[in-house]
DSSP file (Angstrom, degrees, kcal/mol; ACC not computed):
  #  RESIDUE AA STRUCTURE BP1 BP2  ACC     N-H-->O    O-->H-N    N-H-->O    O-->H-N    TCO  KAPPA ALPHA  PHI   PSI    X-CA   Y-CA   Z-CA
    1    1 A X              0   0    0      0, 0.0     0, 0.0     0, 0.0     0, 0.0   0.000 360.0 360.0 360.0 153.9   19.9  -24.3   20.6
    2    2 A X    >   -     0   0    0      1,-0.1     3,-0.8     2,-0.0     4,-0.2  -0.238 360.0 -96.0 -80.7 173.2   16.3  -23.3   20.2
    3    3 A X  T 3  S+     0   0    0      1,-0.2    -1,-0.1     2,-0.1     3,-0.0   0.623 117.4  22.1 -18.3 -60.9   13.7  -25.9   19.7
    4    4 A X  T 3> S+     0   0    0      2,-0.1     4,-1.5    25,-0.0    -1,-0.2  -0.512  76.4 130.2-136.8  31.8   13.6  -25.5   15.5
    5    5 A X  H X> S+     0   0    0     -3,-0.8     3,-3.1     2,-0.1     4,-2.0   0.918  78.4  51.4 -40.6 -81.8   17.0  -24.0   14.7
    6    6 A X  H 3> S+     0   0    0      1,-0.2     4,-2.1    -4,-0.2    -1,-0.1   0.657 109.7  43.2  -7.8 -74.8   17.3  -26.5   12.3
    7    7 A X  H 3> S+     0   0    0      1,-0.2     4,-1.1     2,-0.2    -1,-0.2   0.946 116.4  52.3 -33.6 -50.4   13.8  -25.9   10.5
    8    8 A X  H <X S+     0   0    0     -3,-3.1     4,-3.4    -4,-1.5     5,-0.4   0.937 102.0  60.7 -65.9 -45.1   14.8  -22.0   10.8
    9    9 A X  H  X S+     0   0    0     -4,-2.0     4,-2.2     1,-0.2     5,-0.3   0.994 104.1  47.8 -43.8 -52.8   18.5  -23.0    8.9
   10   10 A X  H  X S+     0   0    0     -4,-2.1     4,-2.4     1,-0.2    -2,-0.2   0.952 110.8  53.2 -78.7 -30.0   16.4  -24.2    5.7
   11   11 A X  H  X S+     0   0    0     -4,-1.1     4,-1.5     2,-0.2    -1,-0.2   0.961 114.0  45.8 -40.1 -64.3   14.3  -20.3    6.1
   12   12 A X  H  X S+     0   0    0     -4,-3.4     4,-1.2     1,-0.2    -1,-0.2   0.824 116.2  42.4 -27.5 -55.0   18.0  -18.7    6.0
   13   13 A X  H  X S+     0   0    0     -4,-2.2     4,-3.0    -5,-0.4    -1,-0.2   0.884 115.0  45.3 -67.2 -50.8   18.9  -20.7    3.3
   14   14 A X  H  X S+     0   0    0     -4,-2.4     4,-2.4    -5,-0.3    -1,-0.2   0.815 110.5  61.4 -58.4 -41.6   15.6  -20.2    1.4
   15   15 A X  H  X S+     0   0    0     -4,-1.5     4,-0.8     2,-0.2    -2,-0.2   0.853 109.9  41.0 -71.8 -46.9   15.9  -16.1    2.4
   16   16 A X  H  < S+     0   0    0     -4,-1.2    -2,-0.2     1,-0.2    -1,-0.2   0.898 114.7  44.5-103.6 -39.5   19.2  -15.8    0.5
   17   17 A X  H  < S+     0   0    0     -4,-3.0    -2,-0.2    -5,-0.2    -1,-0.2   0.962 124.9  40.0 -71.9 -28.4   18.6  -18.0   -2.9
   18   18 A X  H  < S+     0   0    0     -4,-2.4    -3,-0.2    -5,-0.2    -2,-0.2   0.971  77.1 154.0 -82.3 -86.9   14.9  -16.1   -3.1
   19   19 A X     <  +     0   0    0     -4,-0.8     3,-0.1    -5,-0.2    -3,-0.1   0.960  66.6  11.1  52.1 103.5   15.7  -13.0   -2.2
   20   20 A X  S    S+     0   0    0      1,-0.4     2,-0.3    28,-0.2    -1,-0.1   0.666 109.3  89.7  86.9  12.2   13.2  -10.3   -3.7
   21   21 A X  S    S-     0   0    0     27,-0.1     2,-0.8    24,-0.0    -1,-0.4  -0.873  90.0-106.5-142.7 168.1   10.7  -12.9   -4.9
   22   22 A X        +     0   0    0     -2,-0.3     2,-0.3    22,-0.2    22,-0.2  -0.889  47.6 179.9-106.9  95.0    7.8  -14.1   -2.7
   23   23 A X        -     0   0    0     -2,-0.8    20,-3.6    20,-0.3     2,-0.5  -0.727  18.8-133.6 -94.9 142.9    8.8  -17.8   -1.5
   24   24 A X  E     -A   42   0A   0     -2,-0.3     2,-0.4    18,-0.2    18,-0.2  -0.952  15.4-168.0-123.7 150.3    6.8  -20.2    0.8
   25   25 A X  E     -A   41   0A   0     16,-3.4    16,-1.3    -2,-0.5     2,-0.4  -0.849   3.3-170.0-104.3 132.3    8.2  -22.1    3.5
   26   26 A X  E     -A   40   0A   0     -2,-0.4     2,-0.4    14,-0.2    14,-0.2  -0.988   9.2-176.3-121.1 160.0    6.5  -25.0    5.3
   27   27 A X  E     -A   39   0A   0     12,-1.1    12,-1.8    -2,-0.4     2,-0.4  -0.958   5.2-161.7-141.3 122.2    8.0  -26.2    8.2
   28   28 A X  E     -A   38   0A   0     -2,-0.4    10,-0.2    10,-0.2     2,-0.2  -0.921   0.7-160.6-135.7 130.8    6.9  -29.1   10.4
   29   29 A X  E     -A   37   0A   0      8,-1.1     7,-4.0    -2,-0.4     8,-1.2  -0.577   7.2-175.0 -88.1 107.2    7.6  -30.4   14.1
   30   30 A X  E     -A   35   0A   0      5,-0.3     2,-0.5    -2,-0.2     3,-0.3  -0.947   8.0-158.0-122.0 174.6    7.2  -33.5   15.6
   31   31 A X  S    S-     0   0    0      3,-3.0     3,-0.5    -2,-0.4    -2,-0.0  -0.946  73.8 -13.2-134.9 123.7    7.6  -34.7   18.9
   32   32 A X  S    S-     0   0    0     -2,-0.5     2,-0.7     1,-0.2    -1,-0.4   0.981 129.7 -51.7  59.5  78.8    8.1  -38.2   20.2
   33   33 A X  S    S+     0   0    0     -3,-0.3     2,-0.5     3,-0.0    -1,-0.2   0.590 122.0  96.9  45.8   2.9    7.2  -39.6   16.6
   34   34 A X  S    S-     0   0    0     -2,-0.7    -3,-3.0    -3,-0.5    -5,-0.0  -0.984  84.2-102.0-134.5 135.8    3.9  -37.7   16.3
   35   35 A X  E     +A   30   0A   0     -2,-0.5    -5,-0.3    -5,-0.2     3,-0.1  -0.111  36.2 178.1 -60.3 152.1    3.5  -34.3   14.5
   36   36 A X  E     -     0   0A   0     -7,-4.0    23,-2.6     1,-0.7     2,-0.2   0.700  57.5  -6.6-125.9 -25.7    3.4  -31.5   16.8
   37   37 A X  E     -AB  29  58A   0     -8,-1.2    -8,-1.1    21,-0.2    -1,-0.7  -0.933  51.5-156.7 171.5 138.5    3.0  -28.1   14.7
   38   38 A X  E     -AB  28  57A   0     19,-1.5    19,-4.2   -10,-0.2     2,-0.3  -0.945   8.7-168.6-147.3 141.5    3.1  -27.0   10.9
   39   39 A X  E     -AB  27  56A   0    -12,-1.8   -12,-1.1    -2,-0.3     2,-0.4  -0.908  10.4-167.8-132.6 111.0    3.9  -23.7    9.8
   40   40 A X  E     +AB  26  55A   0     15,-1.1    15,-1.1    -2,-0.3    14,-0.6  -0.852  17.5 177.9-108.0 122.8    3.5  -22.2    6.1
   41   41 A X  E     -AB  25  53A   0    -16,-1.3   -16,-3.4    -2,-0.4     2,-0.5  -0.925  16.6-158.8-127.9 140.5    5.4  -18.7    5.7
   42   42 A X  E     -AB  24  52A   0     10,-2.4    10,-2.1    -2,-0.3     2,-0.3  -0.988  17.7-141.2-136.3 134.9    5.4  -16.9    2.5
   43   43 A X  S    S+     0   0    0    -20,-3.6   -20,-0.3    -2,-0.5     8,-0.2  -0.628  82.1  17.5 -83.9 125.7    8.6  -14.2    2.2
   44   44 A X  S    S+     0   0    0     -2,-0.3     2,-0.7   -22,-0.2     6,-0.2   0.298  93.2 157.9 101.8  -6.3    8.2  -10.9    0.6
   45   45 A X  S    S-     0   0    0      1,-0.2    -3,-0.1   -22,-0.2    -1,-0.1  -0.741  70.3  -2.8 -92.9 104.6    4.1  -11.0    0.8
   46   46 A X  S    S+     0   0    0     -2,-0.7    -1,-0.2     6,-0.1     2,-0.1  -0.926 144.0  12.1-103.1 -16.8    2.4   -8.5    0.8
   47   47 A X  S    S-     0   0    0      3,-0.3     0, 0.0     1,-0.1     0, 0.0  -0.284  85.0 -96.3-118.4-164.9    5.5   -6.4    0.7
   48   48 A X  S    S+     0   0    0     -2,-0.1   -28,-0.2     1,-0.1    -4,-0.1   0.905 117.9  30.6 -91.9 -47.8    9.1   -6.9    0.1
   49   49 A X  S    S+     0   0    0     -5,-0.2    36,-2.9    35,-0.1    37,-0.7   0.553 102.9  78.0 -68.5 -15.7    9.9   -7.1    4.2
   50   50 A X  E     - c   0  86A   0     -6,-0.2     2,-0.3    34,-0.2    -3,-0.3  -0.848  65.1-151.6-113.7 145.3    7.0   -8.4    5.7
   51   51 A X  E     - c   0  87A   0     35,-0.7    37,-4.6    -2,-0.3     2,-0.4  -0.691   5.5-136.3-114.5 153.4    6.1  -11.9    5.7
   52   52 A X  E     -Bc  42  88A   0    -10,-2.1   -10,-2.4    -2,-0.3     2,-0.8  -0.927   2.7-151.0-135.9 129.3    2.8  -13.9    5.9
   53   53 A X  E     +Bc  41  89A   0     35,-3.6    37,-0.7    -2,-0.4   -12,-0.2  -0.933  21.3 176.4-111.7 110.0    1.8  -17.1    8.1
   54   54 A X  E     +     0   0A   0     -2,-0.8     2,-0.3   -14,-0.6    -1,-0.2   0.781  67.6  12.9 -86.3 -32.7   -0.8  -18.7    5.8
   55   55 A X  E     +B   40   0A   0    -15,-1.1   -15,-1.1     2,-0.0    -1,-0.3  -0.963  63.9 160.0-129.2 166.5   -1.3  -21.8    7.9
   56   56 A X  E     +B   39   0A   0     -2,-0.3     2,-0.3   -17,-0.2   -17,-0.3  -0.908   6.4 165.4-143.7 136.0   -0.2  -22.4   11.5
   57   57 A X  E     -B   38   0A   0    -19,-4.2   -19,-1.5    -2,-0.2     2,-0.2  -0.889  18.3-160.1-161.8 142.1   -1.8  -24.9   13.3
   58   58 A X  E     -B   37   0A   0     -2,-0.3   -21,-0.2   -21,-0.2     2,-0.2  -0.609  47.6 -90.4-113.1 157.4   -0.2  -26.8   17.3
   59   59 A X    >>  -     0   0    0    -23,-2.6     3,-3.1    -2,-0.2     4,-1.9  -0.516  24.2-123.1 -59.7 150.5   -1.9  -30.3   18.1
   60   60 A X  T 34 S+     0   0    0      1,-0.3    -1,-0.1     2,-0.2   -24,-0.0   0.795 114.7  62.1 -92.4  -4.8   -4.4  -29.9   19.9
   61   61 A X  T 34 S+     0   0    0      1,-0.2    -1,-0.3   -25,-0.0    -2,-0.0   0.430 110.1  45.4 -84.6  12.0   -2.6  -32.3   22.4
   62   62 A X  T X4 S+     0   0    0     -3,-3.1     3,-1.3   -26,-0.1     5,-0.5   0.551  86.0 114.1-124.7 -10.2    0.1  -29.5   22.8
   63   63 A X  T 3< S+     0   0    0     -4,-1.9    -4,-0.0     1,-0.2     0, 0.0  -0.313  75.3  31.1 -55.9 164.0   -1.8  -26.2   23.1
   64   64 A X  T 3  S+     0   0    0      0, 0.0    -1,-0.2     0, 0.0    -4,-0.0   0.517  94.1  98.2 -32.5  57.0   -1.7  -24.5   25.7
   65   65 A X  S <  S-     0   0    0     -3,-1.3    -2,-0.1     0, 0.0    -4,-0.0   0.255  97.8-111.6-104.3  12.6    2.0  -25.8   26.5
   66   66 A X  S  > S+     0   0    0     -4,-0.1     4,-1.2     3,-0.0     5,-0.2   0.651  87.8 119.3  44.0  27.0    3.3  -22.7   25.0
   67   67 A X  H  > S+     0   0    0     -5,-0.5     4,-2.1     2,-0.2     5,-0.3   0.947  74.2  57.1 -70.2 -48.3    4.9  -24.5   21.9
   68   68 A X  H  >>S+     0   0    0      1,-0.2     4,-2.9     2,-0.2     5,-0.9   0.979 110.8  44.0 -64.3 -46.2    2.7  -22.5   19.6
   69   69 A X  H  >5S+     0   0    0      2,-0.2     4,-2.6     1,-0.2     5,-0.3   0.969 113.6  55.0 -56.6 -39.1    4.4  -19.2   21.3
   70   70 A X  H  X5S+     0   0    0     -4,-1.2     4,-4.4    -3,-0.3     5,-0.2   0.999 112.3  38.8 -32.2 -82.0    7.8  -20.9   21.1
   71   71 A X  H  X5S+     0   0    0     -4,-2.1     4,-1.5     1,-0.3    -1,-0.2   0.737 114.0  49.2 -51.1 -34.1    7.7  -21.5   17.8
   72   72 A X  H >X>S+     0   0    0     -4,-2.9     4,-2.1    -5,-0.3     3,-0.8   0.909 111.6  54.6 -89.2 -51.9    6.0  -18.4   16.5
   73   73 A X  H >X<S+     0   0    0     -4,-2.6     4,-5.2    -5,-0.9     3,-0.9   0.957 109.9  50.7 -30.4 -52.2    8.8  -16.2   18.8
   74   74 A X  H 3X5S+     0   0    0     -4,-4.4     4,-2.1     1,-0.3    -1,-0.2   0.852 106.5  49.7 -56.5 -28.5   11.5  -18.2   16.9
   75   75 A X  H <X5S+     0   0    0     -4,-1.5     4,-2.6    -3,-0.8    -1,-0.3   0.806 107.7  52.0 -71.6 -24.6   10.2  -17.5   13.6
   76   76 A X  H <X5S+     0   0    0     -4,-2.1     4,-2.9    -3,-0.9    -2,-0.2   0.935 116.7  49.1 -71.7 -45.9    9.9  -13.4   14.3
   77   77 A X  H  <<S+     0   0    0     -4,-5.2     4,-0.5    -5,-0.5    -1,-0.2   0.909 112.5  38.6 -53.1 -47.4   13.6  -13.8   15.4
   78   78 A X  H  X S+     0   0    0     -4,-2.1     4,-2.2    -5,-0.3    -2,-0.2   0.929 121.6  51.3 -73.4 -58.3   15.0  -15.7   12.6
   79   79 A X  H  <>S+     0   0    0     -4,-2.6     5,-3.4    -5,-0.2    -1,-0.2   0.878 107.0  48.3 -32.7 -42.2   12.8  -13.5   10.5
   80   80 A X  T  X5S+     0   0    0     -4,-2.9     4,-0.9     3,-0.2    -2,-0.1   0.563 101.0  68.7 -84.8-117.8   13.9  -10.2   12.0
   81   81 A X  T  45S+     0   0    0     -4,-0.5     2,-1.9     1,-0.4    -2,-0.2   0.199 104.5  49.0  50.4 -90.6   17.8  -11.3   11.5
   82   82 A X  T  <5S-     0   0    0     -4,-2.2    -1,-0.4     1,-0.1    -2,-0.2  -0.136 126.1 -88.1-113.5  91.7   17.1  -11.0    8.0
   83   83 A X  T  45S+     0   0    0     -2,-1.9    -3,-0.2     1,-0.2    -2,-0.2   0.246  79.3 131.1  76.1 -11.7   15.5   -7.9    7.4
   84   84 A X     << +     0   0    0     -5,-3.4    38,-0.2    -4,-0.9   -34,-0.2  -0.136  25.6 172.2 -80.5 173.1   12.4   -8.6    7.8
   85   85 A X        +     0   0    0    -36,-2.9    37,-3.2    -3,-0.1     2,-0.2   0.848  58.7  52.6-139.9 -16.0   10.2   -6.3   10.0
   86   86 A X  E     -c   50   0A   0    -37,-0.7   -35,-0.7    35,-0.2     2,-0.3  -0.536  43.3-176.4 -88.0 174.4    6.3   -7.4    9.7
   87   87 A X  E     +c   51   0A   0     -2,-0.2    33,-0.9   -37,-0.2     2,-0.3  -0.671  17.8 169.8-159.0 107.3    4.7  -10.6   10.1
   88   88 A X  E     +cD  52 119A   0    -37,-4.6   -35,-3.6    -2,-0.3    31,-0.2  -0.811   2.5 173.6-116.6 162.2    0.5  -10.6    9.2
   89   89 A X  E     -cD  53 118A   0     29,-2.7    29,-0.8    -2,-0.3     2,-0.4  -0.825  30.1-120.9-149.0-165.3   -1.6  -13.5    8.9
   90   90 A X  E     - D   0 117A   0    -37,-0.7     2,-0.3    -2,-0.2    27,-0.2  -0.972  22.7-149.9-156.0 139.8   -5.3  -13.5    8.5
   91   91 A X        -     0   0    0     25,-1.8     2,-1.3    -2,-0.4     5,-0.1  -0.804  26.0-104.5-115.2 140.3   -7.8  -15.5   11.2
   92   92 A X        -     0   0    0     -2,-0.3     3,-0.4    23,-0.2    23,-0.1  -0.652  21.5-130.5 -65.7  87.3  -11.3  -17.1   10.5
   93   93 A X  S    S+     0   0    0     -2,-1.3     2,-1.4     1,-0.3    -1,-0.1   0.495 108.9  56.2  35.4 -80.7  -14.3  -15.0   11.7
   94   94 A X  S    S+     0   0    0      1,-0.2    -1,-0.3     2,-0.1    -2,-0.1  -0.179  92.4  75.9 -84.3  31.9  -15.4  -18.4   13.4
   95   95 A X     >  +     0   0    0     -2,-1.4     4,-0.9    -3,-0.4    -1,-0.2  -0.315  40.3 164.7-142.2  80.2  -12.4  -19.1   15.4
   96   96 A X  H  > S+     0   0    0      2,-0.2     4,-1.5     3,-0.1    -1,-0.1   0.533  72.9  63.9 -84.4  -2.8  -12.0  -17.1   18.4
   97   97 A X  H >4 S+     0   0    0      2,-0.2     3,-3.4     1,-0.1     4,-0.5   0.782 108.1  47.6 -56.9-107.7   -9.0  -19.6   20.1
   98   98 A X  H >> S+     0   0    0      1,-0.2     4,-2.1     2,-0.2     3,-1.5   0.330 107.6  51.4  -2.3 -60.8   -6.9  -18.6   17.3
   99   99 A X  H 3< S+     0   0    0     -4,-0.9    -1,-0.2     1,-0.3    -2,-0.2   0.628 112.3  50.9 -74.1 -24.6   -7.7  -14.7   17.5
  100  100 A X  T << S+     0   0    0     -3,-3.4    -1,-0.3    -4,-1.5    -2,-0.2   0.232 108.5  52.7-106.7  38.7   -6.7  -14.9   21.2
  101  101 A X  T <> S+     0   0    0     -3,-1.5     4,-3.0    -4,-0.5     6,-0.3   0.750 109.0  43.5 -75.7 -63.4   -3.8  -16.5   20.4
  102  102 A X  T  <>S+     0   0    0     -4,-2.1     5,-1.8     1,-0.2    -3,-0.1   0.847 117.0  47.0 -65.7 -18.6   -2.5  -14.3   18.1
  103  103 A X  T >45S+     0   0    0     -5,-0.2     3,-0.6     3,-0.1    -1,-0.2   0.959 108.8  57.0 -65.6 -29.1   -3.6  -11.2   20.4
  104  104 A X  T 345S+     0   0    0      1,-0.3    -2,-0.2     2,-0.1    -1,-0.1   0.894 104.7  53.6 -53.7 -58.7   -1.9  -13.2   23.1
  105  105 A X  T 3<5S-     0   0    0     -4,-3.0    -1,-0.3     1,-0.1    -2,-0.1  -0.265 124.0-100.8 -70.1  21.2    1.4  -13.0   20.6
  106  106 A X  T < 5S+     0   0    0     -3,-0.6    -2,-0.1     1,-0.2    -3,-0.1   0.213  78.1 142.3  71.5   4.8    1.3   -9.0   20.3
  107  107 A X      < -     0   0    0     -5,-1.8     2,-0.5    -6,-0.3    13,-0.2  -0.317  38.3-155.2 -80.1 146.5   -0.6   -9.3   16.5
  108  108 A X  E     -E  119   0A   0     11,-1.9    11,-1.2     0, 0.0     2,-0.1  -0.981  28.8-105.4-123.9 115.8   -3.3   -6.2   16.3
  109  109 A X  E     -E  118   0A   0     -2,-0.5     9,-0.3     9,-0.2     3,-0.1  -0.459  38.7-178.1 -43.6 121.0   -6.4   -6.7   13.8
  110  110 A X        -     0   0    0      7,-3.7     2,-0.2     1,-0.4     8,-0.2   0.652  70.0 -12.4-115.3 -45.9   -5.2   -4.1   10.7
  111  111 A X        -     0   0    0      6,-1.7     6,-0.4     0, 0.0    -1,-0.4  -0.908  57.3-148.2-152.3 177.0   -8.8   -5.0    8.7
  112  112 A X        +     0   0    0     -2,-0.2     4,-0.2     4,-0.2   -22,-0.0  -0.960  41.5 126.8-157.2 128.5  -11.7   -7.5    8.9
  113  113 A X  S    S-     0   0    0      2,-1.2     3,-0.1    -2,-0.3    -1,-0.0   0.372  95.9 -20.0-157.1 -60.6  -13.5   -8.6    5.5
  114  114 A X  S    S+     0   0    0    -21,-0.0   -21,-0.2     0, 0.0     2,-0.2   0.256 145.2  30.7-107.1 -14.4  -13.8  -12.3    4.7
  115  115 A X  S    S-     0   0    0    -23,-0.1    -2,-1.2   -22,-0.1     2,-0.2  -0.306  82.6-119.1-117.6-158.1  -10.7  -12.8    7.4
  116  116 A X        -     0   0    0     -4,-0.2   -25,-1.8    -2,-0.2     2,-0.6  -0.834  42.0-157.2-136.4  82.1   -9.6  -10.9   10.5
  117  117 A X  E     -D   90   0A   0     -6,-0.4    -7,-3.7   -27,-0.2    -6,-1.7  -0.606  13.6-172.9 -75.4 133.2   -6.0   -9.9    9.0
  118  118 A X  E     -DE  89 109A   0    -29,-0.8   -29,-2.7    -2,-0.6     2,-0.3  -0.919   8.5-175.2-122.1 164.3   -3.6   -9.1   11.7
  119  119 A X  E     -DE  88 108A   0    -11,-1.2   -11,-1.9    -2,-0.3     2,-0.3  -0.895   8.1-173.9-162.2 139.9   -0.1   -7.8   11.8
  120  120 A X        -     0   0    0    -33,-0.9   -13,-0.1    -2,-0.3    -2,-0.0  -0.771  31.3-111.5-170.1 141.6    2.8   -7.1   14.1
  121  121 A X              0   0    0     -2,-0.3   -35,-0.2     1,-0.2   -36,-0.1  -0.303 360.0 360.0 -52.2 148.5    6.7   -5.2   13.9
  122  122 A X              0   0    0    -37,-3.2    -1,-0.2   -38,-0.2   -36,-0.2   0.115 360.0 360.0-101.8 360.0    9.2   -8.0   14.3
């Protein structure tokens, strides 16, 4: 079993009573008693298939362990499964870790205005 099935079971669950309305998820990880990784998804935003990661954020005592990659794979999967087919988020100007994370993670800068939104097919 992956990592975060579980967490990804309450998405499922959340995917089929919302259905058609724009729901947020948070999901959070710890490891060995100490929080590891939080994730905020909102379904159906901007569109009715694509989904939005509003926060994401690894400890900084687990980056570069490839947990943030884990975790964000698992979500495209569980995502993709049902129906969805984007996943955008939007990165802070002032945080260039973050922006090559998400390049790292296939996501391609779509626009840049008070954020850097990026976007990739699931």
């Amino acid at each position: 079993m992956h990592i975060s099935a579980y967490i990804w079971l309450a998405l499922l669950i959340l995917f089929v009573v919302a259905e058609g309305a724009s729901v947020s998820l948070v999901s959070i990880w710890f490891a060995a008693g100490a929080l590891a990784a939080v994730m905020d998804l909102i379904l159906g935003y901007p569109q009715d298939r694509t989904a939005l990661i509003g926060f994401f954020m690894v400890d900084a005592s687990r980056q570069g362990t490839g947990l943030g990659s884990r975790l964000v794979t698992e979500a495209m999967e569980c995502l993709r499964a049902q129906g969805f087919t984007r996943l955008r988020l939007g990165v802070d100007k002032g945080n260039p870790q973050s922006l090559a994370f998400w390049k790292k993670n296939g996501f391609m800068q779509v626009s840049e205005d008070r954020y850097i939104v990026m976007e990739r097919d699931i």
